[in-house]
C-alpha positions as CSV (number, residue, x, y, z in Angstrom):
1,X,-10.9,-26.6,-3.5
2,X,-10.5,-23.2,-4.0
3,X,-8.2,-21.1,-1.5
4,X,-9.2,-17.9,-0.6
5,X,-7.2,-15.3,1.8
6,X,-8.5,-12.1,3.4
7,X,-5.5,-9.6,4.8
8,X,-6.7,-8.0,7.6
9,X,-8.7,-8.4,10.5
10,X,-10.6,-5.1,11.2
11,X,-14.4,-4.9,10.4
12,X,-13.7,-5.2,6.7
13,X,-11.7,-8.8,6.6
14,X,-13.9,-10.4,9.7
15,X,-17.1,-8.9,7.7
16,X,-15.7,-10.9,4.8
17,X,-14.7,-14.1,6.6
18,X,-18.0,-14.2,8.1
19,X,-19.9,-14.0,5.2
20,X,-17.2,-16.7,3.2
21,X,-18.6,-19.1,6.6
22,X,-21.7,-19.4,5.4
23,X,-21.0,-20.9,2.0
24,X,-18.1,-23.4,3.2
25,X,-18.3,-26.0,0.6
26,X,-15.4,-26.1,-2.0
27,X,-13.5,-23.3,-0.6
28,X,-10.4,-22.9,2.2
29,X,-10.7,-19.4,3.5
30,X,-7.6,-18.1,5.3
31,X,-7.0,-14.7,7.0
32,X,-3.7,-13.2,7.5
33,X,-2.9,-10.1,10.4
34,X,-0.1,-9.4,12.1
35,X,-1.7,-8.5,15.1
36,X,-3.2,-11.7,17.3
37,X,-6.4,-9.4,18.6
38,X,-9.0,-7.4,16.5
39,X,-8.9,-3.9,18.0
40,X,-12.2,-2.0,18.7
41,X,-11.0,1.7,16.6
42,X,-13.9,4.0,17.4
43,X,-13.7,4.2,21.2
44,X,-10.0,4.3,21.5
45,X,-10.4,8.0,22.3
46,X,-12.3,7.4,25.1
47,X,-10.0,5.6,26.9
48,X,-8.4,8.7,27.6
49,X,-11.4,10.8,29.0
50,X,-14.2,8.1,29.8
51,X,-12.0,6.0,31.6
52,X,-12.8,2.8,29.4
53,X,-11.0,-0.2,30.2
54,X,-9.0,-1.4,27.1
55,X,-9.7,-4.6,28.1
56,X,-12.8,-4.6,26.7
57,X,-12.0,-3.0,23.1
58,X,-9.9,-6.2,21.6
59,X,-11.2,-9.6,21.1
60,X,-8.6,-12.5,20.1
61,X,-8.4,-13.1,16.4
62,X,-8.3,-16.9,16.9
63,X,-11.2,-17.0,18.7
64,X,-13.4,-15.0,16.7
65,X,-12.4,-17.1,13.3
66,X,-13.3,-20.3,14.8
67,X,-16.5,-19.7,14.9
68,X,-16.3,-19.0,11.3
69,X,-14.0,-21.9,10.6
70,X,-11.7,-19.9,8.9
71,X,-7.6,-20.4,9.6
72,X,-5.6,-17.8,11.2
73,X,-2.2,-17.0,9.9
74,X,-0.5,-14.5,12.4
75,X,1.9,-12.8,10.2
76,X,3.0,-9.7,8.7
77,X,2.1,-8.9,4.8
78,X,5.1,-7.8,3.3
79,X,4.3,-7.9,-0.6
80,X,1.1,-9.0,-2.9
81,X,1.9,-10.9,-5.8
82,X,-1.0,-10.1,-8.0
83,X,0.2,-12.2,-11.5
84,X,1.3,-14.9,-9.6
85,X,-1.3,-15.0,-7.1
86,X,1.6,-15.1,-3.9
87,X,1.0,-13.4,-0.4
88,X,4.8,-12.9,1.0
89,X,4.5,-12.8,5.1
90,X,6.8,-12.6,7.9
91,X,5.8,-16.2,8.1
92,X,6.6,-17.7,4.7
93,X,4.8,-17.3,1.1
94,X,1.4,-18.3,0.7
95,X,-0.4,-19.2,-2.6
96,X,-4.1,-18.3,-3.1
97,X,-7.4,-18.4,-6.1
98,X,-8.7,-15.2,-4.7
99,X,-7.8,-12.6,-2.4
100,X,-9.4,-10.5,-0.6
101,X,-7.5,-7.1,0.6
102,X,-8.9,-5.5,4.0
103,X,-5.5,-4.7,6.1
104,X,-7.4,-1.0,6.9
105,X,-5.2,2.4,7.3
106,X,-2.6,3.0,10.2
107,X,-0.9,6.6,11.1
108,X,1.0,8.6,8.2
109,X,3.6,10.4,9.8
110,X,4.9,11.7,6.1
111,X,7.9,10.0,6.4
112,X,8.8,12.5,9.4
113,X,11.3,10.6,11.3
114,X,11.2,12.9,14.4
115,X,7.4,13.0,15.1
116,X,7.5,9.2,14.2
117,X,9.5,8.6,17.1
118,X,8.3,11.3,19.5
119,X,4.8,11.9,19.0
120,X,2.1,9.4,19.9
121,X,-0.3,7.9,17.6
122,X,-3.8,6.1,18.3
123,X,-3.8,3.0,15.6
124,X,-4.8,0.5,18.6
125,X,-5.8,-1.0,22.3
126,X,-2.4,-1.0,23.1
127,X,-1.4,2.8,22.1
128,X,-4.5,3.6,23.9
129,X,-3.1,2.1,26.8
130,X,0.1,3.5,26.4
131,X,-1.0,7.1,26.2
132,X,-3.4,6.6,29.4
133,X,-0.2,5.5,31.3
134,X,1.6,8.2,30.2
135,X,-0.5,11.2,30.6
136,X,-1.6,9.5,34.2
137,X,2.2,9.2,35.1
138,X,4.2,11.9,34.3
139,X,2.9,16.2,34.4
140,X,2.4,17.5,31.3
141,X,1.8,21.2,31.0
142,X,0.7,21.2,27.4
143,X,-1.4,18.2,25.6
144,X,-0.6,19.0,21.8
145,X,-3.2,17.0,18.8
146,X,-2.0,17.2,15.6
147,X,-4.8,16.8,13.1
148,X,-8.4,18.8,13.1
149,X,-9.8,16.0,12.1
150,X,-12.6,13.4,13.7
151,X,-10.4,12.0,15.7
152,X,-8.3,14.9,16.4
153,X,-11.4,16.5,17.9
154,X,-12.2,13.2,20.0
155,X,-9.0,12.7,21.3
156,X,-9.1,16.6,22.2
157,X,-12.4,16.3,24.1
158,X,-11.1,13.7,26.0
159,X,-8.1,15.0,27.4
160,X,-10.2,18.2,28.2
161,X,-12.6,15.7,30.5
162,X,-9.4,13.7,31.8
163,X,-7.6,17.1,33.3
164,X,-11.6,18.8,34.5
165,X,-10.8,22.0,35.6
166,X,-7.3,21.4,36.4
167,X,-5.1,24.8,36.0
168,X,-2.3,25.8,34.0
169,X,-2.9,22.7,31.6
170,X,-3.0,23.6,27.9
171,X,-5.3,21.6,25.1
172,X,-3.7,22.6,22.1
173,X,-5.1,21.0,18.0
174,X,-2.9,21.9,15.5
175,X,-4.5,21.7,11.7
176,X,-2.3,22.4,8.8
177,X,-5.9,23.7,6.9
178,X,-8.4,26.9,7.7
179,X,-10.7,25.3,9.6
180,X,-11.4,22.2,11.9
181,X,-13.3,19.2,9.9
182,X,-12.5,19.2,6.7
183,X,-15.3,18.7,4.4
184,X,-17.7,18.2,6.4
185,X,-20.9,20.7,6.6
186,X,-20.4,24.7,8.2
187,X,-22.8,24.1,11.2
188,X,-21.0,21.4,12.4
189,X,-17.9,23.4,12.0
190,X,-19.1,25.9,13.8
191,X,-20.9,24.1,16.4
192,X,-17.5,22.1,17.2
193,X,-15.5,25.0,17.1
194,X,-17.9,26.5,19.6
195,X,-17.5,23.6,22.1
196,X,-13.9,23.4,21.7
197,X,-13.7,27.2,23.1
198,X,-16.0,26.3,25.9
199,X,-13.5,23.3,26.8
200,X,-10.8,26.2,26.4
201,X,-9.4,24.2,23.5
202,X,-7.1,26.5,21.7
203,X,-6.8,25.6,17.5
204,X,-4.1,26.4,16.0
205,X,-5.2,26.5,12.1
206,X,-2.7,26.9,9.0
207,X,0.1,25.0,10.9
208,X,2.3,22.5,11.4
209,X,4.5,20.6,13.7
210,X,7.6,21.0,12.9
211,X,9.6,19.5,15.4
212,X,9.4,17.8,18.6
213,X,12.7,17.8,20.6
214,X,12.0,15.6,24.4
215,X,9.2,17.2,26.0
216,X,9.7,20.8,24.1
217,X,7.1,21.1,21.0
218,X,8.1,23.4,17.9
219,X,5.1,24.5,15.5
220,X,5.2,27.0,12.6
221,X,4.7,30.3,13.3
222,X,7.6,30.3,16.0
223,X,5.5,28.9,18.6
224,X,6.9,26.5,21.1
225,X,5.8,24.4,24.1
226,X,7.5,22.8,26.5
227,X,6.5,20.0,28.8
228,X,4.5,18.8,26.6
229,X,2.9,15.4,24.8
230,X,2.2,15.8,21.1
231,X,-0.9,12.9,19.7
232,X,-0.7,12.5,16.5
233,X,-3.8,12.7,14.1
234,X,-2.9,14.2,11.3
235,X,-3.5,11.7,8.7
236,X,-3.3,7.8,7.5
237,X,-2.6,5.7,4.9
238,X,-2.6,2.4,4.0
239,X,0.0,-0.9,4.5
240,X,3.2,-0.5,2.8
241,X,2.2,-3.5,0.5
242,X,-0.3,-2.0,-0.7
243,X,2.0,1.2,-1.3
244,X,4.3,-0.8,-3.6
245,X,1.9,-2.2,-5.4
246,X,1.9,-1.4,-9.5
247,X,-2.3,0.1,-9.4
248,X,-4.1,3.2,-9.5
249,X,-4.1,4.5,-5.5
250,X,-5.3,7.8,-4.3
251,X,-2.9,9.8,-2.0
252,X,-3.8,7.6,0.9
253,X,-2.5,4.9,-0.8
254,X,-6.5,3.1,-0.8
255,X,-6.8,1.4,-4.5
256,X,-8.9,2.4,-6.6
257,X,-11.7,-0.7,-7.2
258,X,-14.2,-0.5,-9.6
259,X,-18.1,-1.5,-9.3
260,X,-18.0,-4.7,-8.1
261,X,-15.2,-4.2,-4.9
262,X,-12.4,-5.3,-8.0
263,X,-9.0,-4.7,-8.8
264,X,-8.4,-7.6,-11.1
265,X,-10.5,-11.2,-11.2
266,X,-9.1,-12.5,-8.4
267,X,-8.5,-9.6,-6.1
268,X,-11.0,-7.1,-4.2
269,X,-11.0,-4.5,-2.3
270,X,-12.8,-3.8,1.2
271,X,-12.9,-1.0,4.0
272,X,-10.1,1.5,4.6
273,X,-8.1,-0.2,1.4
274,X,-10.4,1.0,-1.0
275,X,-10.9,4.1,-3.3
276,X,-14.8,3.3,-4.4
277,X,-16.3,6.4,-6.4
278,X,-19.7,6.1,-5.5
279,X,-22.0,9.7,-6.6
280,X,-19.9,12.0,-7.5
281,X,-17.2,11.3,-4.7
282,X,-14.5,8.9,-3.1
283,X,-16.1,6.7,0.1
284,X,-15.2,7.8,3.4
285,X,-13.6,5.6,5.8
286,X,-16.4,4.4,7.9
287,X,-17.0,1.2,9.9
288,X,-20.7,0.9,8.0
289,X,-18.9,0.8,4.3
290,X,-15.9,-1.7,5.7
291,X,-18.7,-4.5,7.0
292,X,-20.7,-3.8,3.9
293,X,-18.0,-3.7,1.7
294,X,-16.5,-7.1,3.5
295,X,-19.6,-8.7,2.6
296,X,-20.0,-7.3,-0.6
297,X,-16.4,-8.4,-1.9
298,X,-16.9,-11.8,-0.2
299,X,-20.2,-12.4,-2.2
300,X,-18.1,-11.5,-5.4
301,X,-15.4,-14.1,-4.7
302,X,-18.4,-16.1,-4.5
303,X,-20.1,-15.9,-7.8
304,X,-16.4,-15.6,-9.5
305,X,-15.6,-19.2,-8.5
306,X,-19.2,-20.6,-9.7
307,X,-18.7,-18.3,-12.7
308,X,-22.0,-15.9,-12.1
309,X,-22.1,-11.9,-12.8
310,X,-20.7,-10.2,-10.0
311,X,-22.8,-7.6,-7.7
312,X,-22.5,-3.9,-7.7
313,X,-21.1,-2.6,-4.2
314,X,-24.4,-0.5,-3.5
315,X,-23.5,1.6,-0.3
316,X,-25.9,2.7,2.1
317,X,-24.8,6.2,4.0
318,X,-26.8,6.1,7.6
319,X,-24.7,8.7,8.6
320,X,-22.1,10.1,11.1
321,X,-21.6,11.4,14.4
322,X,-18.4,13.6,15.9
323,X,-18.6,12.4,19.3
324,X,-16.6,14.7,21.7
325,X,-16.4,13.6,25.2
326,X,-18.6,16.8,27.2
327,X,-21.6,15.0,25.6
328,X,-22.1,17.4,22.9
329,X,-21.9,15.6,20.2
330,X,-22.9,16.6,16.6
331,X,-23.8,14.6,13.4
332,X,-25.8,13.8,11.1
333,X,-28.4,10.3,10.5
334,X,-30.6,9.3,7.8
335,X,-30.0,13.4,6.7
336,X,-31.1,15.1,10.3
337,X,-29.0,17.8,11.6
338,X,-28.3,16.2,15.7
339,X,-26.6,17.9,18.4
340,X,-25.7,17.2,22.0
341,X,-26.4,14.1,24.3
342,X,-28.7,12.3,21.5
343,X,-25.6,11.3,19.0
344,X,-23.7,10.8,21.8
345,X,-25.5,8.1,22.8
346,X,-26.6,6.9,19.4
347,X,-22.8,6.6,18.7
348,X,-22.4,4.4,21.7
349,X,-25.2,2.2,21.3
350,X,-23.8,1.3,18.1
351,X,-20.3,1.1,19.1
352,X,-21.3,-1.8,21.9
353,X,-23.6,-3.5,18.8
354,X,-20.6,-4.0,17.0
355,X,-18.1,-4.8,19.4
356,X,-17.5,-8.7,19.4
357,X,-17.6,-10.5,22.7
358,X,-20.4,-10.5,25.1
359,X,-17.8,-9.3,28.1
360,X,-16.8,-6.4,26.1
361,X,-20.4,-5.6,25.2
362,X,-21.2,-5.3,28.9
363,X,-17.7,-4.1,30.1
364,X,-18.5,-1.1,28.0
365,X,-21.9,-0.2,29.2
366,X,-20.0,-0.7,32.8
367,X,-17.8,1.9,32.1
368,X,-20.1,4.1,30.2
369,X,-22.2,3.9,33.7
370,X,-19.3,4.0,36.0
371,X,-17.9,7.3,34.2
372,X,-21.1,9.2,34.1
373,X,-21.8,9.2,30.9
């Protein structure tokens, strides 16, 4: 018997186990997370604006894995022993054949101590809830995002449809670079920058937060706020384990894999974890490339134990969608420009596909309805 362990359980490592379930025989597959739910990442946001229930956005990780047969072991990762094939956890050390890494991205807070303690950050269903609480309990004059990013513009949105025309409240998104959005395309730029004004969003662009002292918010440029909440954004990266580990990482800390998902025989890479140069470029985080990458690495586990060639990780881009919570949306599928209602709901529909849990599915669309979407 082979024994084969998965770290994570996001889309990437349950994409993996799942796959490892349907070719049981000769193998123990075990999958290691620290947290005892799988959290659903993409609506987060709009549990701030759309009023959705966290409830419905985690599924138990126990649950989900028995129907895959796989073992859970509830534990923290604290090192990867790659020559001697060890996983060290909170929980004891745990040998292994092959291993497959998949523990995602959290928050990078650059080793700010401040912001790390004052500033909010949206890694899961329970900061989701924590923010809604506090923005529902206590008055906040000014609602500061750090990051221009996706989900610095989601989280923005959001707020902007939790307050409604509510005055003297502030929306404020703070982006260390020239523009909103990175790399992504000028139209959808400008068309986000456009609905931002019209939700009287203000940017801030070349700046930082410098430092946040109680409820009083400093930013470059000798601009400060007072009562005010600072979400934080800006930036991820990925488990400290994978940090200390002796490989080729990009800034984000994501290893660099090679064709086949691989970092050496018996380890690959899936989802958030991995640098795969695919075209020209680095893969962007997106749910699509975690499942198929999940898959992808578990099929190579696969053929490495019965000694076959190993598969080329052959991603397929459908697309992506900035969802901001006024409905107009922007994105781009199958290489068509789309703006307004129609990604909004395309990015929903997909969201309640792959959330797990047939109460969640419909807890979703009951929310969706109930808020008007």
């Amino acid at each position: 018997m082979k024994d084969v362990a998965v770290i994570g359980g996001g889309f990437a490592g349950v994409a993996a186990c799942k796959f490892l379930s349907r070719h049981k025989h000769g193998i123990n597959v075990s999958l290691f997370d620290s947290k005892a739910t799988t959290d659903f990442l993409p609506v987060l946001p709009d549990c701030l604006g759309r009023g959705i229930s966290s409830a419905f956005l985690s599924y138990p990780i126990e649950d989900l894995l028995k129907k895959f047969r796989v073992k859970f072991v509830n534990a923290e990762v604290l090192a990867l022993g790659l020559q001697k094939k060890k996983i060290m956890t909170s929980s004891g050390e745990f040998g292994y054949d092959y291993v497959i890494v998949a523990s995602g991205s959290q928050t990078n807070f650059y080793d700010n101590d401040n912001i790390k303690r004052s500033a909010y950050k949206l890694d899961s269903v329970a900061d989701a809830s924590k923010i809604s609480a506090v923005i529902r309990e206590r008055q906040f004059d000014n609602f500061i995002i750090a990051g221009g990013g996706y989900t610095g513009i989601e989280v923005a949105t959001n707020l902007a449809r939790f307050l409604g025309r509510e005055k003297n409240k502030n929306i404020i998104l703070v982006e260390r670079a020239g523009s909103i959005l990175g790399p992504l395309s000028a139209w959808m730029k400008e068309y986000a920058a456009a609905n931002l004004r019209q939700l009287m969003i203000e940017p801030i662009l070349n700046a930082s937060i410098e430092r946040i002292d109680g409820e009083n918010v400093y930013i470059s440029g000798a601009r400060a706020f007072n009562r005010a909440i600072v979400i934080w954004a800006a930036g991820v990266r990925t488990a400290k384990f994978i940090q200390d580990l002796n490989c080729e990482k990009s800034p984000q800390g994501r290893i660099k894999v090679d064709q086949y998902l691989k970092l050496n025989d018996s380890c690959f890479v899936a989802g958030d974890a991995a640098n795969f140069y695919f075209r020209g470029n680095y893969l962007r985080m997106a749910v699509q490339f975690a499942i198929s990458e999940g898959y992808c690495a578990a099929e190579n586990v696969l053929r490495s134990i019965k000694g076959k060639g190993l598969k080329e990780y052959q991603p397929l881009d459908l697309g992506y969608i900035i969802p901001m919570a006024n409905n107009k949306s922007c994105g781009v599928i199958f290489g068509i420009n789309f703006r307004g209602f129609l990604p909004t709901l395309m990015h929903f529909m997909m969201c309640v596909f792959r959330s797990y849990g047939l109460k969640n599915k419909i807890g979703i669309i009951k929310n969706l309805i109930k808020g008007g979407l």
